[in-house]
C-alpha positions in Angstrom: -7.9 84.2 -77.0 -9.7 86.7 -74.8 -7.8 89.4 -73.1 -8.5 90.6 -70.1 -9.0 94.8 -69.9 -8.2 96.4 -66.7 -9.1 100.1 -66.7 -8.6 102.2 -63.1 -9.5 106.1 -63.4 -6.5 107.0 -61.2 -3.5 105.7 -59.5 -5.1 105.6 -55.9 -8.3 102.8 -56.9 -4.7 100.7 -58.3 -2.7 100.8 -55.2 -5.5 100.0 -53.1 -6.4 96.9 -54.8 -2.8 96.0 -54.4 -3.3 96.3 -50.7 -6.3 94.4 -50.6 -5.0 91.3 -52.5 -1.3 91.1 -51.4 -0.8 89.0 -48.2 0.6 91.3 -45.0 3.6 88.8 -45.0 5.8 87.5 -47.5 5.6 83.7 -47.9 9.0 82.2 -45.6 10.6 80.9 -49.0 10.4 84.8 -50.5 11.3 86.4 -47.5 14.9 84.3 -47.2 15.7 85.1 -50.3 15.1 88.5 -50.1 16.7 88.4 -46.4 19.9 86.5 -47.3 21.7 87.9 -44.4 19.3 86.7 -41.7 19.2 83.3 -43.5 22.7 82.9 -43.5 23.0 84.1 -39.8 20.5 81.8 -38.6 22.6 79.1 -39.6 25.5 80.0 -38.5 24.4 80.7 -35.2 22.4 77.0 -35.0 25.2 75.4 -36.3 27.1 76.8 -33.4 25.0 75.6 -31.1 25.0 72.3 -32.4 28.7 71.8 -32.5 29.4 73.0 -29.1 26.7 71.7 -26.9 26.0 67.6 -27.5 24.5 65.1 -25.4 25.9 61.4 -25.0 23.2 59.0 -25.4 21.4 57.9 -28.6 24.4 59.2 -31.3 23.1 62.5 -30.9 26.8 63.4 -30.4 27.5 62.1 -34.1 24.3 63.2 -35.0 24.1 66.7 -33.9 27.7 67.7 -34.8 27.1 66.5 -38.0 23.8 68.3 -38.7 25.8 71.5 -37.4 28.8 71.6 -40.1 26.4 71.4 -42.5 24.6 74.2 -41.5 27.8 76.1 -40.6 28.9 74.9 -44.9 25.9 76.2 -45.9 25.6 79.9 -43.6 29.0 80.5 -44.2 28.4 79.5 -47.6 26.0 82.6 -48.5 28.6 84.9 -47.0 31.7 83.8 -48.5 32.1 86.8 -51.5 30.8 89.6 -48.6 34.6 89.6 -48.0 37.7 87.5 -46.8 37.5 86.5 -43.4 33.9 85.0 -44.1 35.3 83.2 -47.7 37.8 82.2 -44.8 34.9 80.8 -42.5 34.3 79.0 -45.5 37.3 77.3 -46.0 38.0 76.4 -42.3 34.3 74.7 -42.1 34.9 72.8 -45.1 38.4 71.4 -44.1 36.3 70.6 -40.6 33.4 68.9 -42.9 35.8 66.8 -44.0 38.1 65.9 -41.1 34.6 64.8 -39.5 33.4 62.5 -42.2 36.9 60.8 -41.9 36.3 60.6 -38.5 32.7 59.3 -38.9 33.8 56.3 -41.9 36.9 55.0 -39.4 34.3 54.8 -36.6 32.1 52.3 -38.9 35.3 49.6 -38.6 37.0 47.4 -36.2 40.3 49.6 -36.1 38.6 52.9 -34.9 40.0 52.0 -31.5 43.6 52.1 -32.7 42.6 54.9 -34.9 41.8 57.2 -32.2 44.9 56.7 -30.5 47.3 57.4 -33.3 49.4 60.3 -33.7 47.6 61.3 -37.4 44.1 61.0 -35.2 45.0 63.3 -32.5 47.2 65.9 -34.7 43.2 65.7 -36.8 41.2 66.2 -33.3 43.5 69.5 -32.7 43.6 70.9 -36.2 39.9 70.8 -35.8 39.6 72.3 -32.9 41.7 75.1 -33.7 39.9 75.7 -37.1 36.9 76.0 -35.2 39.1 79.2 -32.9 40.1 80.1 -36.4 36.5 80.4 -37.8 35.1 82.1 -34.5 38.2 85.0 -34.7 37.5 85.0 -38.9 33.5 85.2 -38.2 33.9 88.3 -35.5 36.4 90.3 -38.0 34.2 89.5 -40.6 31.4 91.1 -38.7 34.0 94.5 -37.9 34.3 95.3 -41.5 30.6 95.4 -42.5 30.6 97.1 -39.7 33.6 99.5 -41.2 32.0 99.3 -44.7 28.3 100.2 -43.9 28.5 102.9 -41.0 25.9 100.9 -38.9 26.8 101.0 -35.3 26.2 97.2 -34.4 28.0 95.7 -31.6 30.5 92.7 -32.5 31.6 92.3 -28.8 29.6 88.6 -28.7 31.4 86.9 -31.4 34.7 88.1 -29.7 33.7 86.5 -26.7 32.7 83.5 -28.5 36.3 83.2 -29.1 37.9 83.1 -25.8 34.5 80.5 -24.9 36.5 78.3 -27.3 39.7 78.8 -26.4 39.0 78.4 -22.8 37.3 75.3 -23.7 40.0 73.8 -25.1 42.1 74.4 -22.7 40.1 72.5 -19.9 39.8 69.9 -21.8 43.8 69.5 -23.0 44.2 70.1 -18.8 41.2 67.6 -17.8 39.9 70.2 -15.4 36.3 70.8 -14.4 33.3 69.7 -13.1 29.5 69.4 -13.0 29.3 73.1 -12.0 31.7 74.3 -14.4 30.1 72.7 -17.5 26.9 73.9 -16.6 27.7 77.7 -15.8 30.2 77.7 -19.4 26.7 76.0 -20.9 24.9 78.8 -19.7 27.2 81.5 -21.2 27.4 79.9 -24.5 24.0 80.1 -24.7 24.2 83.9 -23.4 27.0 85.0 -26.2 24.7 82.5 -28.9 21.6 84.9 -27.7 23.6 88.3 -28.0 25.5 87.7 -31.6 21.7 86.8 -32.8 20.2 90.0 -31.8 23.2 92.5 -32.6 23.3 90.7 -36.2 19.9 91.1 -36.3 20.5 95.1 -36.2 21.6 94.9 -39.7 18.9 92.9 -40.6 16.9 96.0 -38.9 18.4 98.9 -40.8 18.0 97.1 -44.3 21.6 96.1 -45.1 21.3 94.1 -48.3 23.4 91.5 -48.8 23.8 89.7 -52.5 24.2 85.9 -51.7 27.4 84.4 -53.5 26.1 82.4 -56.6 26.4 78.9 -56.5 25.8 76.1 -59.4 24.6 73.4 -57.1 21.9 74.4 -54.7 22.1 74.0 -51.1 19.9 71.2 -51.5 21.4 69.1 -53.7 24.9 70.2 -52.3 23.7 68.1 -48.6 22.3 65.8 -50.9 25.6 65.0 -52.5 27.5 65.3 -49.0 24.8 62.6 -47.7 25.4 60.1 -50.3 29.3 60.5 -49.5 28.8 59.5 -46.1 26.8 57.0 -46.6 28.8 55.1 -49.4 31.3 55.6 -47.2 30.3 54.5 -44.0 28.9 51.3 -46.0 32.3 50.7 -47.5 33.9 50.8 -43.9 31.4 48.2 -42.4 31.5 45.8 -45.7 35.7 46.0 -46.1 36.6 46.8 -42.1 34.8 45.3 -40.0 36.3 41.8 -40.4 39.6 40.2 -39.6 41.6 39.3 -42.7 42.4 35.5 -42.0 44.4 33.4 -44.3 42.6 30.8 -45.1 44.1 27.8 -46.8 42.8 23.7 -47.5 43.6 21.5 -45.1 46.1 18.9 -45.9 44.6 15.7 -46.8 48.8 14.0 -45.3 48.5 16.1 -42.5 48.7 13.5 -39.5 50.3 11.0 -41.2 53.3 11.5 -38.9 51.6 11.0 -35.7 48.7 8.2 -37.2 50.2 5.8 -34.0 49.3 8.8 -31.3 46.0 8.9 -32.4 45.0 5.5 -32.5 46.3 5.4 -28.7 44.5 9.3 -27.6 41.0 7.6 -29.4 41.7 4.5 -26.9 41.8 6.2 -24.3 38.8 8.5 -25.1 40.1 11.2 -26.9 37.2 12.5 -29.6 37.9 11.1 -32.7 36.5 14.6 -34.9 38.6 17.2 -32.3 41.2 14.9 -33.3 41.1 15.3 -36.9 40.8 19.5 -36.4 44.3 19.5 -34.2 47.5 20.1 -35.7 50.2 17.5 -36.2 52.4 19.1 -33.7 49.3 19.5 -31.2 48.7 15.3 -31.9 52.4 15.3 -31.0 52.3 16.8 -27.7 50.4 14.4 -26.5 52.5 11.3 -26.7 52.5 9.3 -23.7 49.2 9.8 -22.8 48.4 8.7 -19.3 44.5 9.7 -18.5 42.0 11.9 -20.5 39.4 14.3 -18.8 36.5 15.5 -21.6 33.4 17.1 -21.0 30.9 18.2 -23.4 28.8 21.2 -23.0 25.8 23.0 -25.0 26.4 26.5 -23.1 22.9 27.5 -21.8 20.4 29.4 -23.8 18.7 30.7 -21.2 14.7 31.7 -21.9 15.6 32.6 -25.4 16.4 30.3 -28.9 19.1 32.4 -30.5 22.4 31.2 -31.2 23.8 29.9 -28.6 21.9 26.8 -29.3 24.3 25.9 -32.1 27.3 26.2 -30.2 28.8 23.3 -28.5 32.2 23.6 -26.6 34.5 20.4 -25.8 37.3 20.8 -22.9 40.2 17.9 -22.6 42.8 17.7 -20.6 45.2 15.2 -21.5 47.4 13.9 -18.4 51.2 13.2 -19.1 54.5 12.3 -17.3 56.3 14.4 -14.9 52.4 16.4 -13.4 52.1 17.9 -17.1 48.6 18.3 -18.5 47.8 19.3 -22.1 44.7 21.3 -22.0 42.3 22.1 -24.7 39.2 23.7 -25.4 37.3 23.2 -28.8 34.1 25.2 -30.2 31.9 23.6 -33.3 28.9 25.2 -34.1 26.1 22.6 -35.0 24.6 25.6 -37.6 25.8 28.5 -39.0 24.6 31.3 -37.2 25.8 34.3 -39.8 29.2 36.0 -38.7 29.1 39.6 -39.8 31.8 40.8 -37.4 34.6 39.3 -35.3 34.6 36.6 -32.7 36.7 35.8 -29.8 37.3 32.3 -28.0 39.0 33.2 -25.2 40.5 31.0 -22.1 41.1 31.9 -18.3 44.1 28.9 -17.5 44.6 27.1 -15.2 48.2 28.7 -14.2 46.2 31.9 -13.2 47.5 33.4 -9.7 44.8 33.6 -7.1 44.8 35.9 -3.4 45.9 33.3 -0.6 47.5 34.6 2.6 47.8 38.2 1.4 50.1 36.7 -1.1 48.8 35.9 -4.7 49.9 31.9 -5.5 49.4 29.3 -8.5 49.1 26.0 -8.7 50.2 25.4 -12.0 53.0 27.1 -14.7 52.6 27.2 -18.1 55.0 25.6 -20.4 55.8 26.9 -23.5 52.7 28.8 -26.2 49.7 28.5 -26.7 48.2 27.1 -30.2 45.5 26.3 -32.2 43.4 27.2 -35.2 39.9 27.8 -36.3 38.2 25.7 -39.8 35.5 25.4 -41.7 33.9 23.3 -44.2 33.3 24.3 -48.2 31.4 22.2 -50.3 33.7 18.8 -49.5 36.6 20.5 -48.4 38.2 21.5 -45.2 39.2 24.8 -44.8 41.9 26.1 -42.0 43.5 29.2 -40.9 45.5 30.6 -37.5 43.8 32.5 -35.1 44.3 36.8 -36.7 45.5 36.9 -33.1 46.3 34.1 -30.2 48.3 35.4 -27.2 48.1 35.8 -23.2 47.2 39.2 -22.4 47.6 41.0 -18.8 44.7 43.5 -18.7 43.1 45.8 -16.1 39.4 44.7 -15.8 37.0 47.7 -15.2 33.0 46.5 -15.1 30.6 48.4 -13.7 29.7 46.4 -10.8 32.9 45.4 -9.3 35.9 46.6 -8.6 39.1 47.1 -11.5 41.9 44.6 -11.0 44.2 42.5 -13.8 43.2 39.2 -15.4 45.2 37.3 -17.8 43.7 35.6 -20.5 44.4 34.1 -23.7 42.6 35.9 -26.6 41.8 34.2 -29.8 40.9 36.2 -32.3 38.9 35.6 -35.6 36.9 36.3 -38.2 34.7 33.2 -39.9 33.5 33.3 -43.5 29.5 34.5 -44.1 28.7 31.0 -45.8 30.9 28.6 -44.0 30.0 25.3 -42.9 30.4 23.2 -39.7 32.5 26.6 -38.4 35.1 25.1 -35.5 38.3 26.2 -33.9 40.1 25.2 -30.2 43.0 26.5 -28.3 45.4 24.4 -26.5 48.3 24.9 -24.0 50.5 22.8 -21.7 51.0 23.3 -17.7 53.2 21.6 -14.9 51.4 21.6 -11.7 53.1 22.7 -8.9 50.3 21.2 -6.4 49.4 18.0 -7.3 46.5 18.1 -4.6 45.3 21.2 -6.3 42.0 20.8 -8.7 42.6 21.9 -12.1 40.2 24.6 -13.6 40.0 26.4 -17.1 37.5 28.5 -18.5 36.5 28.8 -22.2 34.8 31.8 -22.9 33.0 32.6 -26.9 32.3 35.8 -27.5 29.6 36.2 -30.6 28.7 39.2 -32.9 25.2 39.0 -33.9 25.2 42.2 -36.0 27.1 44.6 -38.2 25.2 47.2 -36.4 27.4 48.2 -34.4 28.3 52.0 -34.0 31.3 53.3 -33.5 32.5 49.5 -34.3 34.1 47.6 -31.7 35.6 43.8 -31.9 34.8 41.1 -29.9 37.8 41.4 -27.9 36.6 44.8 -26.7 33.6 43.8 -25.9 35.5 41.7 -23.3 38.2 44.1 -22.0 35.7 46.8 -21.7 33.5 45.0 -20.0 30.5 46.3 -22.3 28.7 43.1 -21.5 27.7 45.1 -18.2 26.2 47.8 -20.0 22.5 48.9 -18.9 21.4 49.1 -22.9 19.2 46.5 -24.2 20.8 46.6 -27.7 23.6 44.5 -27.5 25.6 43.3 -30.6 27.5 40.7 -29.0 27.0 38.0 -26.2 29.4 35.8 -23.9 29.2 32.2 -23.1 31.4 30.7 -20.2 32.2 27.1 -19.8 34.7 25.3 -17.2 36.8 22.4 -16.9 37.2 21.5 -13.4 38.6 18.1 -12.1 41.1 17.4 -9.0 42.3 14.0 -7.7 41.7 12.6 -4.3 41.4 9.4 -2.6 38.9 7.9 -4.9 40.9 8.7 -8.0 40.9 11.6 -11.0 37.0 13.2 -10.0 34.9 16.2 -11.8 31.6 17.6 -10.3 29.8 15.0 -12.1 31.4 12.5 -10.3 34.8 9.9 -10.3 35.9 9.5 -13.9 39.3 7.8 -13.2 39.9 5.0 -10.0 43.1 4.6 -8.6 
């Protein structure tokens, strides 16, 4: 092989071909690792900015927050051998990289809610915030002993004000104070101390301060890489193992209703559906003895312009009439075809007992006797499948939509999760009243609440979706929807009538 000869007559023809063939700039990549400091600083200062300042709308405030702590990891990261307070910057942003991903897997299932509310939850939300204080006070003392160290007279009078930003921060918030006006003028300064720390750091920068970068065995790289994938494994597992209802389920037995075989052979007479028979309890079949009348109607809840779902969902209502102005009410949902269940679901009834404004007084018509029951079953292969509702109680609750005003409701909330392949999914919930008017007309509401997705970030149940009143949201993405469907009958003159006319003559 050839070799090339170079032959200059004197040092000054060298150094100006030098000059002509070297760019005036160093390529970005060579000049940050040649400029560490300015690196590291740059990330620091972003990651700041990006913890601090978030905006509620489009999970930029998981997003952003996110994306911050890993540059803060990473800035703080380079600094950490420069001396102790920054290896203590270190630390604190790593024990805050790893509250948030805890914080960020519980949101991805059903019992965030509780979660947040927890003592454990809110002694994490503090220890955050005050390692964030910590790292501010850590990052500003950090910056006084370069200062001490390297003679350069650099100002470090932004990063302590960054501190009492923080602390006065948390202090509004722990006191609930501000406004509008407030939260933009303390946006407005963070910004101004963000600015000032970037161009008094950048005075070292200036003067040449060299700064060796702590060695590392996993690039920066392939260390977000890693912290990614542990997210993201986690955030799966908390969708795929909580973000269902564990139900015991159990097969139906075959001997069930041989007790009450007589009871039924008298509810079908008198028009009681033979299949909602055969998905009622023994003790439910009971309650009815002594039938007098029976009220059903049959509703496929309205689709509207769209064919999803609720086309596969019927919902029966009964009321069964018996002595002393007692009537056995009961609401039963079948869907026709699966339509996938990746979440929860909630069948949930309005009574008939419910208390209603008259006179500047609030009145009933009807009291309920004893609890409610029911259960929810499903079909595999040939066999039937039950389980109790994860939850089946009358709740008092303080309704807030968007478009009215708050006031209580009480409601019976059935709570369940079904099984992704189950067949010829069904449930109903039953309870018992004494009217008080007898001239009074009788009205219960079922109401199915359906998740359509496991999409759903932070999670939220069904039952949520319902207290919250989330089904008034503006968004067009909406996990979950509501069907309503009412019993209504009354007796006159004619006899027992509903709207669709007289049922019953006297």
């Amino acid at each position: 092989m050839s070799k090339l000869k170079l032959d200059f007559t004197d040092d000054a023809q060298f150094e100006e071909m030098l000059r002509e063939n070297l760019p005036d700039t160093p390529p970005n990549s060579i000049a940050l690792d040649v400029t560490p400091w300015r690196n590291a600083m740059n990330r620091i200062l972003v990651g700041l900015v990006l913890c601090s300042v978030t905006f509620q709308f489009l999970g930029l405030h998981y997003f952003l927050p996110t994306v911050g702590m890993f540059l803060l990891l990473l800035g703080f990261r380079t600094l950490r051998n420069e001396n102790a307070c920054f290896k203590a910057c270190w630390i604190f942003t790593m024990i805050r990289v790893a509250i948030g991903f805890y914080a960020l897997i519980i949101n991805a299932t059903i019992y965030q809610m509780h979660v947040a509310e927890s003592a454990m939850n809110q002694a994490l939300s503090i220890t955050s915030a005050l390692l964030l204080v910590a790292t501010c006070f850590c990052f500003w003392y950090g910056l006084k002993l370069i200062r001490q160290r390297t003679g350069v007279p650099f100002k470090t009078s932004a990063a302590g004000a960054l501190i009492w930003w923080y602390i006065t921060m948390l202090v509004l918030g722990m006191l609930r104070l501000g406004n509008l006006f407030v939260a933009v003028v303390y946006v407005l300064l963070f910004v101004l101390i963000v600015y000032c720390i970037y161009k008094q750091s950048y005075e070292l920068d200036y003067v040449g301060y060299e700064l060796h970068s702590a060695p590392v065995k996993i690039s920066n790289g392939k260390l977000v890489g890693i912290l990614l994938l542990v997210l993201l494994v986690g955030i799966g597992g908390a969708y795929a193992f909580g973000g269902k209802y564990p139900m015991d389920w159990q097969q139906v037995d075959p001997y069930e209703h041989a007790q009450v075989e007589e009871i039924k052979a008298e509810l079908i007479q008198k028009g009681f559906p033979e299949n909602i028979l055969a998905d009622m309890t023994a003790e439910d079949i009971a309650a009815c003895e002594g039938a007098l009348r029976i009220v059903v109607e049959e509703e496929m809840p309205d689709k509207g312009e769209t064919e999803d779902s609720r086309a596969f969902l019927k919902i029966t209502s009964i009321g069964v009439e018996l002595p002393n102005d007692e009537w056995k009410l009961l609401h039963h949902f079948q869907w026709t075809k699966n339509p996938g269940f990746p979440g929860t679901e909630c069948f949930l009834v309005f009574p008939a007992y419910e208390a209603y404004p008259s006179g500047g007084e609030m009145v009933a018509d009807a009291i309920l006797l004893g609890d409610y029951s029911g259960r929810v079953l499903y079909d595999k292969d040939e066999t039937r499948m039950q389980s109790s509702y994860h939850t089946l109680n009358e709740q008092i609750y303080v309704t807030n939509p968007m478009w009215s005003m708050a006031g209580e409701s009480t409601e019976c909330f059935a709570t369940f999760s079904m099984p992704r392949n189950g067949s010829n999914c069904r449930g109903y919930v039953s309870y018992t009243i004494r009217q008080t008017d007898t001239e009074a007309n009788i009205s219960s509401w079922a109401n199915y609440i359906h998740q359509t997705t496991k999409l759903v970030y932070p999670a939220y149940t069904a039952e949520e979706y319902r207290k919250q009143g989330l089904y008034y949201s503006l968004s067009s993405y909406k996990p979950f929807w509501m069907v309503q469907e009412q019993m209504i009958f009354w007796e006159n003159e004619e006899g027992l009538v509903t709207p669709n006319g007289v049922i019953d003559t006297k």
